[in-house]
N, C-alpha and C positions, 0 to 999 in steps of 0.2 A: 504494500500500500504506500502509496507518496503523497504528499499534499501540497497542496496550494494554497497561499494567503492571499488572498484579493485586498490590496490596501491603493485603488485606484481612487477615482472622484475628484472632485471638486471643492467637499467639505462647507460646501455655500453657508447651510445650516450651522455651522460654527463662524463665520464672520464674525470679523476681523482676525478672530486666533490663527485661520489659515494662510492669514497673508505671512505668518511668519514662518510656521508647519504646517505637512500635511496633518488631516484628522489623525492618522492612526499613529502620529509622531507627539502625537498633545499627551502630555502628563496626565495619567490619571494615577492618583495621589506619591505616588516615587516613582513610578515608573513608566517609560513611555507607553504608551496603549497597547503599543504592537506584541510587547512581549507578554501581553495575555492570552490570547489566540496562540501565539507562539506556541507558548508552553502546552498548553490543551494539545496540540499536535506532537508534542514531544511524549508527555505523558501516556499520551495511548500508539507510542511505539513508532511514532513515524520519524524516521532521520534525513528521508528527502525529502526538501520542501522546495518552493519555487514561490519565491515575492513576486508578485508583481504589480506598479504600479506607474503614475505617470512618469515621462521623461522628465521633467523637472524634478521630481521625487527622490527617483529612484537613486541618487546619487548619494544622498543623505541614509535613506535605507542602507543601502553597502560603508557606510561607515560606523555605521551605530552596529550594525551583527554581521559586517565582515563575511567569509564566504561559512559558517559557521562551526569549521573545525573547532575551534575553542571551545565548542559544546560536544564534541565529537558527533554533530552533523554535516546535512549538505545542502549549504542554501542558493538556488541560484535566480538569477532574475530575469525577469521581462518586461518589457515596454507595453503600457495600455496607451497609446497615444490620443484616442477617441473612449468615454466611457459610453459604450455602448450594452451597457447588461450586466448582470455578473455571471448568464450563460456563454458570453464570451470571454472567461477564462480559461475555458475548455478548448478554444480555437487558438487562445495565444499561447498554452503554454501543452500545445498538442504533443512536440517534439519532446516534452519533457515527460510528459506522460507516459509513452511509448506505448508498451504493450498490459501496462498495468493498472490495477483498480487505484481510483484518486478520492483523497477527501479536500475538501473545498470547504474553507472558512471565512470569513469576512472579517475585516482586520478592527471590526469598531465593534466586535461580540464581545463581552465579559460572561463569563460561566464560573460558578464556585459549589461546589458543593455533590454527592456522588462520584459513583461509577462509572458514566452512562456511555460517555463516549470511549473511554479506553475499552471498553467489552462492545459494543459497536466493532473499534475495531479491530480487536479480537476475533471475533464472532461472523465477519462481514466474511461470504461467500458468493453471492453473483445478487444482481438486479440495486436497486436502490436503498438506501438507507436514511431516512431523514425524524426530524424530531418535533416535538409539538409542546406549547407552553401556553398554561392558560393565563391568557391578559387580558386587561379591563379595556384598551382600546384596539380587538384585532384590525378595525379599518384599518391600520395602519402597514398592517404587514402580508405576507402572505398567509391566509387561513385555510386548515383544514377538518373538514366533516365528517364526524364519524356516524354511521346507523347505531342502531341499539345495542348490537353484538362488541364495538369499540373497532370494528373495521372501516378505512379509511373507504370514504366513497367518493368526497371530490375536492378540489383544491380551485381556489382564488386568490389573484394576487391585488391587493388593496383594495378589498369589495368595498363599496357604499351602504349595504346592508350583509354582513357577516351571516355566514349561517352557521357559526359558532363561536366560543371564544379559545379557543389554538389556534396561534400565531404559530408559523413556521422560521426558530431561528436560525440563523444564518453558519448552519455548518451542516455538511452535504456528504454523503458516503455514495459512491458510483462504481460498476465494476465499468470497463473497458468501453462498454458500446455508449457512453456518454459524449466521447469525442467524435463518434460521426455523428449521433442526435442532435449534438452542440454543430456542426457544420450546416447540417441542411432544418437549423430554425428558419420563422420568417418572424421578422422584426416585430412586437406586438402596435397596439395602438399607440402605445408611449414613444415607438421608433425605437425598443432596446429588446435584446435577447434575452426575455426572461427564463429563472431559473425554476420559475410554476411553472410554466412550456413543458421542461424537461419532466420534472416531478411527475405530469401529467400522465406523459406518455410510457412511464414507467408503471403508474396505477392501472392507463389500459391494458396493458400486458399483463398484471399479475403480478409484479415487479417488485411493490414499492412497498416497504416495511417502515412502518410507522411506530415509534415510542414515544407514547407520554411521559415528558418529565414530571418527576415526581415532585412535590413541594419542599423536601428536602434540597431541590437544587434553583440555585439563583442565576437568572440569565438578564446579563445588563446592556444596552443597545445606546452607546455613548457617541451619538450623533451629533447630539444638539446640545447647547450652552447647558443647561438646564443638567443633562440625563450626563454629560461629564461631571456637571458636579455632584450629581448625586453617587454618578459610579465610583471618585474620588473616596467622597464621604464612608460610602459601604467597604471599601479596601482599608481603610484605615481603622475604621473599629472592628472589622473581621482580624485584622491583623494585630491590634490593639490586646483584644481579646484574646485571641488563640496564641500570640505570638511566634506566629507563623505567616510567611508570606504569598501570596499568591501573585502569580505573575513570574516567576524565578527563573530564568532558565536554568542558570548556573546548579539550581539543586533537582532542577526536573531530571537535568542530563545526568549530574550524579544517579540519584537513586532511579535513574532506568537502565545504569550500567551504560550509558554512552561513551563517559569518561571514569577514568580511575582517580581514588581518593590523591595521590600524586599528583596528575593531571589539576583537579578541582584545588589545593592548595595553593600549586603554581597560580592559576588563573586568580585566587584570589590574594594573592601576596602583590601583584601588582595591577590593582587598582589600591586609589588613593585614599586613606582613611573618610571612613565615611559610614554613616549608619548603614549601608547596604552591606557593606565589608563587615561590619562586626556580626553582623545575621550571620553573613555567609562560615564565620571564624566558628560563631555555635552552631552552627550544622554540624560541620563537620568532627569538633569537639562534641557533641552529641552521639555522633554515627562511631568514634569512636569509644566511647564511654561504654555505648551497647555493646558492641564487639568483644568489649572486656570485659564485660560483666557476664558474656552466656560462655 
């Protein structure tokens, strides 16, 4: 499985913050945005990943996580030069793809809490894989309908009257035949290659495996001024709280065995003092204290 971060766009909804960065480059609360999504793809095993985002962009992206060895990944990029969809991630980053099943994340998703997508992808063997989260305003996203049995039956993307409240967030499980579906869309009425299109044609078939996220898990959609501050807000008392971080790469890659406890020391002996360093110093003083105590 390989994955893809869509961190293309515009960002208009965040005016003026974008005139400085792009959205998925804006802080939310220590840490850039990106490396939320990030880590959710690390965590459920994926160490090929493929950024892609505007030419303008993309330059800042390769500076900030490098081609990703330092996490013992592999990041590479691509050019959206037109945001024409997020089912046209599938056409830019076809070559990267190859012959293998892709997940697809969007770079402004925040997720905390469960299993769901590491056993996704786990678990993922052919057809589609997507996910559903009950919210108070689905017009806004794309929504899906279940009959009585809890079987999907049909999807819209930003309906005017929802016929349910499961929004569909923005991280995507596909095997292989996603990248010629993604080839031969036709642009919807918005002029963009939607990613309901696809979902769709996966439910005619028999295709498309649908999970309710459970209430146990938090999915935040840091678009707009508003929904950054609030996703800020909720990282920092979750983190507060737990004392634990989310968003990490540095410890995702550790404890998925990407890198070795050698490896992760190095990486963190030279960054500069700094509250992120001293987390990263008790991690690993943590991982070893266990080690010696069993």
């Amino acid at each position: 499985m390989k994955g893809i971060l869509l961190a293309g766009g515009t960002g208009s909804r965040l005016y003026p913050l974008t005139m400085v960065a792009s959205k998925q480059l804006q802080p939310v609360y220590d840490k850039p945005m990106i490396y939320y999504p990030l880590t959710v793809l690390m965590a459920s095993g994926i160490s090929e990943i493929c950024l892609i985002s505007t030419p303008h962009d993309l330059p800042r992206f390769k500076r900030l996580l490098s081609d990703g060895s330092q996490w013992g990944i592999r990041i590479n990029y691509r050019e959206q030069k037109i945001p024409n969809g997020i089912a046209q991630a599938f056409i830019i980053a076809a070559d990267f793809i190859g012959n293998s099943n892709v997940t697809l994340m969007l770079g402004d998703n925040l997720f905390f809490g469960g299993s769901a997508f590491p056993n996704a992808v786990a678990n993922f063997q052919k057809g589609a894989t997507i996910f559903a989260y009950h919210v108070r305003d689905p017009e806004r996203y794309g929504v899906v309908e279940f009959d009585n049995a809890g079987r999907a039956i049909s999807l819209e993307e930003k309906p005017a009257s929802p016929h349910s409240n499961y929004a569909v967030p923005g991280v995507y499980l596909y095997d292989n035949n996603v990248v010629a579906m993604a080839a031969k869309l036709a642009p919807s009425a918005r002029g963009e290659l939607e990613i309901t299109d696809i979902n769709k044609i996966y439910l005619e078939q028999g295709l498309l495996n649908v999970h309710r996220l459970s209430r146990g898990v938090a999915w935040l959609d840091a678009g707009t001024s508003s929904s950054l501050h609030e996703a800020s807000s909720f990282v920092h008392t979750i983190e507060k709280r737990q004392g634990m971080k989310l968003g990490c790469p540095e410890e995702s890659a550790l404890r998925r065995g990407f890198i070795s406890m050698s490896a992760f020391t190095k990486l963190t002996e030279s960054m500069p003092n700094c509250e992120y360093r001293d987390y990263l110093v008790g991690i690993a003083q943590e991982i070893l204290r266990t080690e010696f105590d069993q």
